[in-house]
N, CA, C and O atoms as CSV, one atom per row, in Angstrom:
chain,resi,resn,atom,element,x,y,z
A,1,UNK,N,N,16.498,17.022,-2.403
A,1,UNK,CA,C,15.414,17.966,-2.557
A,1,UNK,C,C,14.576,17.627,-3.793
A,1,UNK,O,O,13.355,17.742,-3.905
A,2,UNK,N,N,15.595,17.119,-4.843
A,2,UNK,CA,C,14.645,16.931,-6.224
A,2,UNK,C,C,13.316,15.616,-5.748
A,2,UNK,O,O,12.255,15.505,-6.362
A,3,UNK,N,N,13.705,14.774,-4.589
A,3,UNK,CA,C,12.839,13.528,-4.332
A,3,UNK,C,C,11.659,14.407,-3.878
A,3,UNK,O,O,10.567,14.101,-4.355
A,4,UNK,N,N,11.699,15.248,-3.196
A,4,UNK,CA,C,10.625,15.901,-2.385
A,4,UNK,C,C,9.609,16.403,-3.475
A,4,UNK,O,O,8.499,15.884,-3.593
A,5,UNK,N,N,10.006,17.346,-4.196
A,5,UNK,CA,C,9.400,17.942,-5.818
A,5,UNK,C,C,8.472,16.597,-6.764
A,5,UNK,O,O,7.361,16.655,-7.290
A,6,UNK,N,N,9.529,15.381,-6.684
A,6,UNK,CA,C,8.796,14.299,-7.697
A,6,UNK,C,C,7.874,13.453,-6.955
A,6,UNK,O,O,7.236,12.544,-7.486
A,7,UNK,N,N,7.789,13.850,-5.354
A,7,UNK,CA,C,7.152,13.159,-4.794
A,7,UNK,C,C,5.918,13.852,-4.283
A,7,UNK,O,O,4.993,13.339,-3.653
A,8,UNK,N,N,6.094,15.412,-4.751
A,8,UNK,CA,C,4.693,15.984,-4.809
A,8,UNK,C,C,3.774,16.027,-6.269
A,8,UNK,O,O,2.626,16.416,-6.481
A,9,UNK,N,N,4.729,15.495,-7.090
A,9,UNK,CA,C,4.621,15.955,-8.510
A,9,UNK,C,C,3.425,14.558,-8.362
A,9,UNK,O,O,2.219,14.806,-8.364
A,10,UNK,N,N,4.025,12.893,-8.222
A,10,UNK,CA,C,3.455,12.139,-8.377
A,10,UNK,C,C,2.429,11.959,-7.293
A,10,UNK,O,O,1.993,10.821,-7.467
A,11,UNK,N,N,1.661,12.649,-5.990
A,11,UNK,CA,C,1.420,12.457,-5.257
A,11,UNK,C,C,0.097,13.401,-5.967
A,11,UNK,O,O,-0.960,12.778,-6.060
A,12,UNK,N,N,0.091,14.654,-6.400
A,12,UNK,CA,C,-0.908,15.151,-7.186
A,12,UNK,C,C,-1.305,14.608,-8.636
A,12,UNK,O,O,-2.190,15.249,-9.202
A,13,UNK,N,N,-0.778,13.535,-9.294
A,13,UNK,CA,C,-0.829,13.336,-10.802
A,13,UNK,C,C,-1.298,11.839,-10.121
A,13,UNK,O,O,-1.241,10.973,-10.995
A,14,UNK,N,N,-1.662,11.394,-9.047
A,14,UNK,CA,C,-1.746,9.939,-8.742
A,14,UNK,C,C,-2.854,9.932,-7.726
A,14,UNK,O,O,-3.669,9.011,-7.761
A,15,UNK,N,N,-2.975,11.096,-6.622
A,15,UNK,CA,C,-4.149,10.760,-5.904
A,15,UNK,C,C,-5.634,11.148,-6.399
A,15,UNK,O,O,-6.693,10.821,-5.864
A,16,UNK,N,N,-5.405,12.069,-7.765
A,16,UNK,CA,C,-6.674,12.409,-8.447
A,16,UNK,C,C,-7.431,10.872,-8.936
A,16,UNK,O,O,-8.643,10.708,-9.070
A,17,UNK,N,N,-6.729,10.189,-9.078
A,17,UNK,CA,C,-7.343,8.934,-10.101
A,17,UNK,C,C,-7.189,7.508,-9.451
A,17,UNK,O,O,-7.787,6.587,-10.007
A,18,UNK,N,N,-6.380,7.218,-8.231
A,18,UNK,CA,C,-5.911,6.624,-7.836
A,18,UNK,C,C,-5.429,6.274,-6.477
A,18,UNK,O,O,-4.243,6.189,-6.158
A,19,UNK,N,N,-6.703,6.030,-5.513
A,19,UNK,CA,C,-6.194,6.374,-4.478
A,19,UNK,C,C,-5.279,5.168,-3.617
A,19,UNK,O,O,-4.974,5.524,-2.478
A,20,UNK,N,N,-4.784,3.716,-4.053
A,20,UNK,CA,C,-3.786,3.210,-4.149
A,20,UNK,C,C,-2.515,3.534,-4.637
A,20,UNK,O,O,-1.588,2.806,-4.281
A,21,UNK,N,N,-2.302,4.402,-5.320
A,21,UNK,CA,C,-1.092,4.974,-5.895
A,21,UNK,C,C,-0.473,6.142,-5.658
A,21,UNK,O,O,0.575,6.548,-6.159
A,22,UNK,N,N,-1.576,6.968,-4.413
A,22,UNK,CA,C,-0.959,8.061,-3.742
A,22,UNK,C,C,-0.648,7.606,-2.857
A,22,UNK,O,O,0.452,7.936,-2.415
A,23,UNK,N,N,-1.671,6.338,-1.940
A,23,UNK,CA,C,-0.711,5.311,-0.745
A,23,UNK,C,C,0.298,5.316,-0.674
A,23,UNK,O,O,0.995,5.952,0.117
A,24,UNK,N,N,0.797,4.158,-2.000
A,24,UNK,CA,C,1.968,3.766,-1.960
A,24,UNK,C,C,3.518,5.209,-2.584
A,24,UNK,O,O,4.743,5.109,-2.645
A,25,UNK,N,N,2.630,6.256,-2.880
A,25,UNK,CA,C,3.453,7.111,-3.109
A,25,UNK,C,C,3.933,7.773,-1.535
A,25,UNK,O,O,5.078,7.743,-1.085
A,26,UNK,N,N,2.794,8.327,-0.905
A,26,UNK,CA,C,2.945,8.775,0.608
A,26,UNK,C,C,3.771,7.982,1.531
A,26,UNK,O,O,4.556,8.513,2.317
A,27,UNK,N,N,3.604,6.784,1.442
A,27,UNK,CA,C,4.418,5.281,2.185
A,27,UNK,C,C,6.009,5.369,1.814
A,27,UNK,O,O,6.926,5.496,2.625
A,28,UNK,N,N,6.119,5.268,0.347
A,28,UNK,CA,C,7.281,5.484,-0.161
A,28,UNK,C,C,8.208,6.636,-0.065
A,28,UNK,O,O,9.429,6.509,-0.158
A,29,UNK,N,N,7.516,7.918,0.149
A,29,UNK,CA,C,7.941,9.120,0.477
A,29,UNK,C,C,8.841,8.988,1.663
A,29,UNK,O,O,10.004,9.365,1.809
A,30,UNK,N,N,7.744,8.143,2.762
A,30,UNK,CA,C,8.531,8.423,4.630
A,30,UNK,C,C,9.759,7.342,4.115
A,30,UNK,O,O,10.913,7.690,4.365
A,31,UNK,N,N,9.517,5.876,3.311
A,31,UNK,CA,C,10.382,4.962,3.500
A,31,UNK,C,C,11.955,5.662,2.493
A,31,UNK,O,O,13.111,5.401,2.826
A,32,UNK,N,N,11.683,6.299,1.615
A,32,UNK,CA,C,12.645,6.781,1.191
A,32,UNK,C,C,13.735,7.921,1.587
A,32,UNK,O,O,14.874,8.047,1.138
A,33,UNK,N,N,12.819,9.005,2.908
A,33,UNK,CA,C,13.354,9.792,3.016
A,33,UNK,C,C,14.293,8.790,4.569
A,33,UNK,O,O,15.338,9.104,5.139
A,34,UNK,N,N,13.649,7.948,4.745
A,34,UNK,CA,C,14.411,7.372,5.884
A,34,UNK,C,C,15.690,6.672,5.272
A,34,UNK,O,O,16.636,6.529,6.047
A,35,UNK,N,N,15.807,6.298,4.205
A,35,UNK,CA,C,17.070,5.492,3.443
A,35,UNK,C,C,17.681,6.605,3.076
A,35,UNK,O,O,18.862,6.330,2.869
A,36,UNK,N,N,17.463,7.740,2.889
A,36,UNK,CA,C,17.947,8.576,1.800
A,36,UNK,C,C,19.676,8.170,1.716
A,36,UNK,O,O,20.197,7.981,0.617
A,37,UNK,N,N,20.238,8.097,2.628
A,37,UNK,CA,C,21.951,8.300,2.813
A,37,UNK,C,C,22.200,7.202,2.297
A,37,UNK,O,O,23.411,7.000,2.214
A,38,UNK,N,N,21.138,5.852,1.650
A,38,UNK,CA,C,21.638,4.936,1.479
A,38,UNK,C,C,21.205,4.678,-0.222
A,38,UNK,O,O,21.830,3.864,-0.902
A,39,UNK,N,N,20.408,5.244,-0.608
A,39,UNK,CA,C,19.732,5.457,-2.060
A,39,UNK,C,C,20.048,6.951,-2.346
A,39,UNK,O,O,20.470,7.861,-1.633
A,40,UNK,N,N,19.542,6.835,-4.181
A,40,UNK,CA,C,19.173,8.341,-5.058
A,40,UNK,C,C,17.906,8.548,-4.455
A,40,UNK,O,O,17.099,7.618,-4.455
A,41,UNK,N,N,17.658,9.488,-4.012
A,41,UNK,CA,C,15.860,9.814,-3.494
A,41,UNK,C,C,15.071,9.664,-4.804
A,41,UNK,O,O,13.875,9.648,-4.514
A,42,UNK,N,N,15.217,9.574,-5.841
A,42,UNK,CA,C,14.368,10.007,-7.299
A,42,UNK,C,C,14.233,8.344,-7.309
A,42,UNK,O,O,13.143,7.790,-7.165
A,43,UNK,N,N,15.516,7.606,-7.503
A,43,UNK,CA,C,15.597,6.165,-7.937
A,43,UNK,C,C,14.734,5.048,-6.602
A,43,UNK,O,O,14.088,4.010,-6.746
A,44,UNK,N,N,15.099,5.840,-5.352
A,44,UNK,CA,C,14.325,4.870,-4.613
A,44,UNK,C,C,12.476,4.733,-4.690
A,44,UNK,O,O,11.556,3.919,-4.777
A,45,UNK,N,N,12.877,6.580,-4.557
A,45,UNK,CA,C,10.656,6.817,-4.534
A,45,UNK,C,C,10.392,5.871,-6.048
A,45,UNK,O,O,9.493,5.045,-5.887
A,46,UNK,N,N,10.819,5.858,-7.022
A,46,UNK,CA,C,10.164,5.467,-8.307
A,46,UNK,C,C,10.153,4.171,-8.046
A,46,UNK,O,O,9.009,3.716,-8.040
A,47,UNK,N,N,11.099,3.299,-7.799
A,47,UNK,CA,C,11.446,1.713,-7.949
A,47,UNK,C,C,10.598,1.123,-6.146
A,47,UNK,O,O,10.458,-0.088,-5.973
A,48,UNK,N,N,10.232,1.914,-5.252
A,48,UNK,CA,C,8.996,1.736,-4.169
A,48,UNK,C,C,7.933,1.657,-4.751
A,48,UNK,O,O,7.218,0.658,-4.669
A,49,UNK,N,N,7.704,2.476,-5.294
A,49,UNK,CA,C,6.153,3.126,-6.216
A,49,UNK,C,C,5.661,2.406,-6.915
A,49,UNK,O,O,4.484,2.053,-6.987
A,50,UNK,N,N,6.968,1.986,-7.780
A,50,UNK,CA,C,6.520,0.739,-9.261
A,50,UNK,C,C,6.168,-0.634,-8.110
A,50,UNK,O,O,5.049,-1.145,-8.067
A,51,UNK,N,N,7.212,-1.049,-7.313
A,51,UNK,CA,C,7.031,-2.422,-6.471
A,51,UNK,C,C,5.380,-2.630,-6.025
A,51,UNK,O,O,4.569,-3.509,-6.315
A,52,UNK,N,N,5.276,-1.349,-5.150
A,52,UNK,CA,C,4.259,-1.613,-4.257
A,52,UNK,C,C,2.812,-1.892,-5.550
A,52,UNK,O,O,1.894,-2.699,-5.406
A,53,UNK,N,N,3.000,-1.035,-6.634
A,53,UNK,CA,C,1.730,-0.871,-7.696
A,53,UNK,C,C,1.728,-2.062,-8.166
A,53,UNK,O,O,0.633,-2.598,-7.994
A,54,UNK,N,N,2.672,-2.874,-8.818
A,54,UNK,CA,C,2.752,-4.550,-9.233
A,54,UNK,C,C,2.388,-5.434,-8.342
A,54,UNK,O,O,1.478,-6.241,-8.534
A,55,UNK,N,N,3.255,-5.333,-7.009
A,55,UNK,CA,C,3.046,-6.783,-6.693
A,55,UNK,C,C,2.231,-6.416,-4.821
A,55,UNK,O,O,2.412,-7.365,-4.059
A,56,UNK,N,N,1.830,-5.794,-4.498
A,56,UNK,CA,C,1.454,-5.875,-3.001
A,56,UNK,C,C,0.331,-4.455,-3.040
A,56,UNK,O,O,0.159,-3.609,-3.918
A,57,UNK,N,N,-0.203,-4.606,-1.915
A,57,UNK,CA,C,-1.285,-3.638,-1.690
A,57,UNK,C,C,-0.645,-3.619,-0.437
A,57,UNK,O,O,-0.153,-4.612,0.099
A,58,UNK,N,N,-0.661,-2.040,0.202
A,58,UNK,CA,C,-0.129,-1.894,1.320
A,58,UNK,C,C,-1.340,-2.027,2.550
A,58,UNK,O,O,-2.294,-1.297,2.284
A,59,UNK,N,N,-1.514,-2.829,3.883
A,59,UNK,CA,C,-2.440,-3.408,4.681
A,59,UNK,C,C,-2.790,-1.700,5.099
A,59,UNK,O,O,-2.212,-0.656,4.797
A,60,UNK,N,N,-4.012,-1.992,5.930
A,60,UNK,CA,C,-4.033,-0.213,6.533
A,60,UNK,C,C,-2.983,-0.263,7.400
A,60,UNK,O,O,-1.974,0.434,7.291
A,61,UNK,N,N,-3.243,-1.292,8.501
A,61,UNK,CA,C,-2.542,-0.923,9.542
A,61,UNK,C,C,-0.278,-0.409,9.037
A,61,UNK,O,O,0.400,0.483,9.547
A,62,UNK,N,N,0.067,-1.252,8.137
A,62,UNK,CA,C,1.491,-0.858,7.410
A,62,UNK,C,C,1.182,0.433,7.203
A,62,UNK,O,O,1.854,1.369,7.639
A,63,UNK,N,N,0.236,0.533,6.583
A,63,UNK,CA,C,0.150,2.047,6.049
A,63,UNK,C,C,0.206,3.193,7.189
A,63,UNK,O,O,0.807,4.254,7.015
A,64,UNK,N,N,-0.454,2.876,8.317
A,64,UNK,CA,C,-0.527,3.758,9.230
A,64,UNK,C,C,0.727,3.776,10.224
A,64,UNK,O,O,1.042,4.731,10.935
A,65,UNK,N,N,1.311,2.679,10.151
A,65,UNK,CA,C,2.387,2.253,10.739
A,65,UNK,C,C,3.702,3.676,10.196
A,65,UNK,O,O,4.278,4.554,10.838
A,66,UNK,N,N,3.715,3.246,8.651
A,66,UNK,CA,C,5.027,3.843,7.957
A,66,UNK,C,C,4.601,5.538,8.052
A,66,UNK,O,O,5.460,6.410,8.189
A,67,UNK,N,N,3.339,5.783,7.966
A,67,UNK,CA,C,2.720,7.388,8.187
A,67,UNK,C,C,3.604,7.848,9.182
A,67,UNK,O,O,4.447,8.745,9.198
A,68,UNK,N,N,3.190,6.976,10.058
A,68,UNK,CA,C,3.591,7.729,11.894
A,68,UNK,C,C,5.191,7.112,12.166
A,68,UNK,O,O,5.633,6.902,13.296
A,69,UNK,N,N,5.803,6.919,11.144
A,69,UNK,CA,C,7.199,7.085,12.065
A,69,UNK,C,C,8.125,7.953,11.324
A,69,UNK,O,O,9.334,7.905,11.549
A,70,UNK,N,N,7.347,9.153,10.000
A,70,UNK,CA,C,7.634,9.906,9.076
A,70,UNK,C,C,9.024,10.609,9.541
A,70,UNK,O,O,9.897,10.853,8.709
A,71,UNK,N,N,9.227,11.013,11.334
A,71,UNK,CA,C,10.465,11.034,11.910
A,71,UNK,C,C,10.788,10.504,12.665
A,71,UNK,O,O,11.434,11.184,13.463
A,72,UNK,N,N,10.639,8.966,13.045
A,72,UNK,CA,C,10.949,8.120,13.650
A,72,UNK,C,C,11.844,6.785,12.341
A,72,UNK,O,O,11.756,5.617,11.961
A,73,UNK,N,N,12.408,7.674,12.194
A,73,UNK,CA,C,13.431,6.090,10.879
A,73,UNK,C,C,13.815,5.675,12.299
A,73,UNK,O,O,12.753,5.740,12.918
A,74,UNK,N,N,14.510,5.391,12.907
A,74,UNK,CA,C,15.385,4.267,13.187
A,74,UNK,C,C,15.012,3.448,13.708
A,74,UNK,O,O,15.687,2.436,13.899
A,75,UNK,N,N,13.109,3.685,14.356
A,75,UNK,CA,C,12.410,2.425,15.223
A,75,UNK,C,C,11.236,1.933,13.417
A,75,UNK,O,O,10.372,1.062,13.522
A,76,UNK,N,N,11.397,2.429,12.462
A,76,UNK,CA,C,10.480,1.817,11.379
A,76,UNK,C,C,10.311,0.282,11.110
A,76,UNK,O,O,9.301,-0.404,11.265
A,77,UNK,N,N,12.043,-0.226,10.495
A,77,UNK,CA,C,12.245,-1.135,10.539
A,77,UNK,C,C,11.486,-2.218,11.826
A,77,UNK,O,O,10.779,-3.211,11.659
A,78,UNK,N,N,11.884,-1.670,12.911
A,78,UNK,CA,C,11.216,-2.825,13.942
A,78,UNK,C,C,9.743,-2.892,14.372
A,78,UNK,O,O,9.120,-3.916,14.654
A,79,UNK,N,N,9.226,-1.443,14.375
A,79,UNK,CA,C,7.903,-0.986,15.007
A,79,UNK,C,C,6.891,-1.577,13.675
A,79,UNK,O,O,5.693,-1.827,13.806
A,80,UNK,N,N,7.764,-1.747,12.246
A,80,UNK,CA,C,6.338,-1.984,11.869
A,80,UNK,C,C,6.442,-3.299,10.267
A,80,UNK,O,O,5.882,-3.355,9.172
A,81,UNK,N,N,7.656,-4.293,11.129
A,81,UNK,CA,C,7.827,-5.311,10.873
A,81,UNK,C,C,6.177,-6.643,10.964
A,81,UNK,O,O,5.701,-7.414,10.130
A,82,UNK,N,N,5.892,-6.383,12.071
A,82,UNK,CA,C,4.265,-6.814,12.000
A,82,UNK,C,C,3.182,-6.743,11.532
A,82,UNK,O,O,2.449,-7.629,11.092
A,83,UNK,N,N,3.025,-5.472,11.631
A,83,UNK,CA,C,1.848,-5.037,10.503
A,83,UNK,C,C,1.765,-4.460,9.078
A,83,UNK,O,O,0.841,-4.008,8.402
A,84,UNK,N,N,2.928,-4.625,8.904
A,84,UNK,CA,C,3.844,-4.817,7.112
A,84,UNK,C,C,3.802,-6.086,6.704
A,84,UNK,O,O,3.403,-6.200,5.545
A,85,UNK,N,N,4.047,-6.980,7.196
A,85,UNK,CA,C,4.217,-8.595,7.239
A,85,UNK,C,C,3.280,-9.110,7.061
A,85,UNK,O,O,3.402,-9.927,6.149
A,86,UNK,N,N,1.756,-9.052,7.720
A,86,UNK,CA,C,0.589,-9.479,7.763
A,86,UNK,C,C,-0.253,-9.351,6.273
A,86,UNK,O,O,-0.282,-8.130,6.118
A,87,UNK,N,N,-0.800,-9.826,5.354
A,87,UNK,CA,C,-1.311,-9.859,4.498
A,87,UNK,C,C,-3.338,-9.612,4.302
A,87,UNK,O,O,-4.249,-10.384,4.597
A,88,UNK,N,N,-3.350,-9.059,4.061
A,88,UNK,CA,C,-4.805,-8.630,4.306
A,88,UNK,C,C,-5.452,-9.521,3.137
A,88,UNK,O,O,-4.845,-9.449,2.069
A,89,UNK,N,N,-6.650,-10.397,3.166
A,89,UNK,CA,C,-7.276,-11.252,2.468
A,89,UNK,C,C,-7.352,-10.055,1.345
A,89,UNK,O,O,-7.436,-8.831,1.454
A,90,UNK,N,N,-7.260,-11.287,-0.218
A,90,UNK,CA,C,-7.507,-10.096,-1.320
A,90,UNK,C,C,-8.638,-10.031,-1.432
A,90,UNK,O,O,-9.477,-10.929,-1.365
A,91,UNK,N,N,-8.806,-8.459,-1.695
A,91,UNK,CA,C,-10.139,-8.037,-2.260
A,91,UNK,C,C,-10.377,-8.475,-4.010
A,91,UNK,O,O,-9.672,-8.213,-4.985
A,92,UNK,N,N,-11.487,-9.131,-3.915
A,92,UNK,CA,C,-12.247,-9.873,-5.039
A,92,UNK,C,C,-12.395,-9.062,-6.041
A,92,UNK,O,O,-13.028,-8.022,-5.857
A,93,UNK,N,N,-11.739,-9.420,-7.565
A,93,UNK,CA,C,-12.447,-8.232,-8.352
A,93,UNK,C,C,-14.089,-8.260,-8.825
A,93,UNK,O,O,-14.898,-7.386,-9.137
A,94,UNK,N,N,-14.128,-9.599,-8.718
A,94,UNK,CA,C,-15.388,-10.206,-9.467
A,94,UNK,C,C,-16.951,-10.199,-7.800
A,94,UNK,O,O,-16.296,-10.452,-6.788
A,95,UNK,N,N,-17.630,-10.118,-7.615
A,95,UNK,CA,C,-18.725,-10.497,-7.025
A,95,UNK,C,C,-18.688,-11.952,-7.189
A,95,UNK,O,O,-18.531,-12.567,-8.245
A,96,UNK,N,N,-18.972,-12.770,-5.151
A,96,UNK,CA,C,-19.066,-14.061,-5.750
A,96,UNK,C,C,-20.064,-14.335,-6.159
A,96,UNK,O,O,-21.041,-13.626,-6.397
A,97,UNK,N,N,-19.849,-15.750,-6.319
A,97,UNK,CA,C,-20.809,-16.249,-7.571
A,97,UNK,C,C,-21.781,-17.200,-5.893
A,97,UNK,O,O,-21.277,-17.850,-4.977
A,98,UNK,N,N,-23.175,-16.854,-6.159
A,98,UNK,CA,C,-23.877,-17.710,-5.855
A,98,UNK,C,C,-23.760,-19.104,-5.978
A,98,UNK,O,O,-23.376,-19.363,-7.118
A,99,UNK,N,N,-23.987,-20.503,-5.038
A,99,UNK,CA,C,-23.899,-21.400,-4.978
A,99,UNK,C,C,-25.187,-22.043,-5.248
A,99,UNK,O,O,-25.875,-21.536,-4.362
A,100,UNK,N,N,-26.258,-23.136,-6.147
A,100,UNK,CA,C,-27.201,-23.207,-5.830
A,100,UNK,C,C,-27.221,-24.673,-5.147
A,100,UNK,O,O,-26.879,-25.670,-5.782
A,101,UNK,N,N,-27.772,-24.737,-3.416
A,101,UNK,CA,C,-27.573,-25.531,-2.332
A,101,UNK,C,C,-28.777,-26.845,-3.148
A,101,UNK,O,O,-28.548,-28.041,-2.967
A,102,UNK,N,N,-29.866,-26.431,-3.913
A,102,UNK,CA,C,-30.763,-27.676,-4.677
A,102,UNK,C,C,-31.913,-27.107,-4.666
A,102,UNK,O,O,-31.941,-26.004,-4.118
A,103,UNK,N,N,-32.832,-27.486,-5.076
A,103,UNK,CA,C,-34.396,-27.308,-4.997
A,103,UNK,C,C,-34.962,-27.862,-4.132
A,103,UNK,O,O,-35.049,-29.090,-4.148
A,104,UNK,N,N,-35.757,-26.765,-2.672
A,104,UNK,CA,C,-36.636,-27.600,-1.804
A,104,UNK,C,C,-37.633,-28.428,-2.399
A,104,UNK,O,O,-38.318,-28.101,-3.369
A,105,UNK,N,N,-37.709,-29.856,-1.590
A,105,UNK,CA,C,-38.845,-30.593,-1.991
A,105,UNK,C,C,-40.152,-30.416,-2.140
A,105,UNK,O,O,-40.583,-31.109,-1.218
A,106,UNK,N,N,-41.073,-29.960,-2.672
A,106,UNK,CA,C,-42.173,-29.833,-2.271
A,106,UNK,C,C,-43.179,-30.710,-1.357
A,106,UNK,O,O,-44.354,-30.353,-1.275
A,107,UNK,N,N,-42.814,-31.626,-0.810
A,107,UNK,CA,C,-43.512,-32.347,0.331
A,107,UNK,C,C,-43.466,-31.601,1.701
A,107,UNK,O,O,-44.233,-31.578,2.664
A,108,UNK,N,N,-42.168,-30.947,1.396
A,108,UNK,CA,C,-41.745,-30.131,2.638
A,108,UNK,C,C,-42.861,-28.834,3.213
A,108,UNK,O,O,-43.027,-28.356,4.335
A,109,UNK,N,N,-43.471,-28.560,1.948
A,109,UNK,CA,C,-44.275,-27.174,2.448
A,109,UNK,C,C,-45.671,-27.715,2.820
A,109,UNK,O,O,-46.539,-26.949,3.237
């Protein structure tokens, strides 16, 4: 029960500012309450939360995947092995940079 409380606690203190970090909080919520018998609910939601914020961005489709099987644990693992797996091109922080292709000739015009 205390996972449920820290997972509303961080779900309001994270989607105001952050709407990657209520993702991976909401994501972590279904994936934790589906382990629960196998984790601390407090230790799993936090050590999901920290993972997903360091090293991965969750794809939409994973995301929508882990949403909708919120009571479906036992088909998660398989139903959304695919679109968890798949890597979505990273988004650029920078604007690219223009290429300049040369200066038309002026004979040309």
């Amino acid at each position: 029960m205390r996972g449920i409380g820290l997972a509303a606690v961080l779900i309001a203190a994270l989607s105001s500012c952050d709407p990657d970090a209520a993702r991976a909080v909401e994501a972590c919520s279904v994936i934790c309450d589906c382990e629960a018998s196998t984790f601390d609910q407090d230790e799993c939601l936090s050590e999901c939360v920290n993972e997903i914020l360091q090293d991965v961005r969750i794809p939409d489709a994973c995301f929508t995947c882990i949403s909708d099987h919120r009571d479906r644990c036992l088909s998660i693992d398989s139903d959304c092995q695919d679109p968890c797996s798949t890597d979505e091109p990273p988004v650029p922080d920078e604007p690219p940079v223009a290429v300049d292709a040369g200066v038309p000739n002026d004979d040309a015009f």
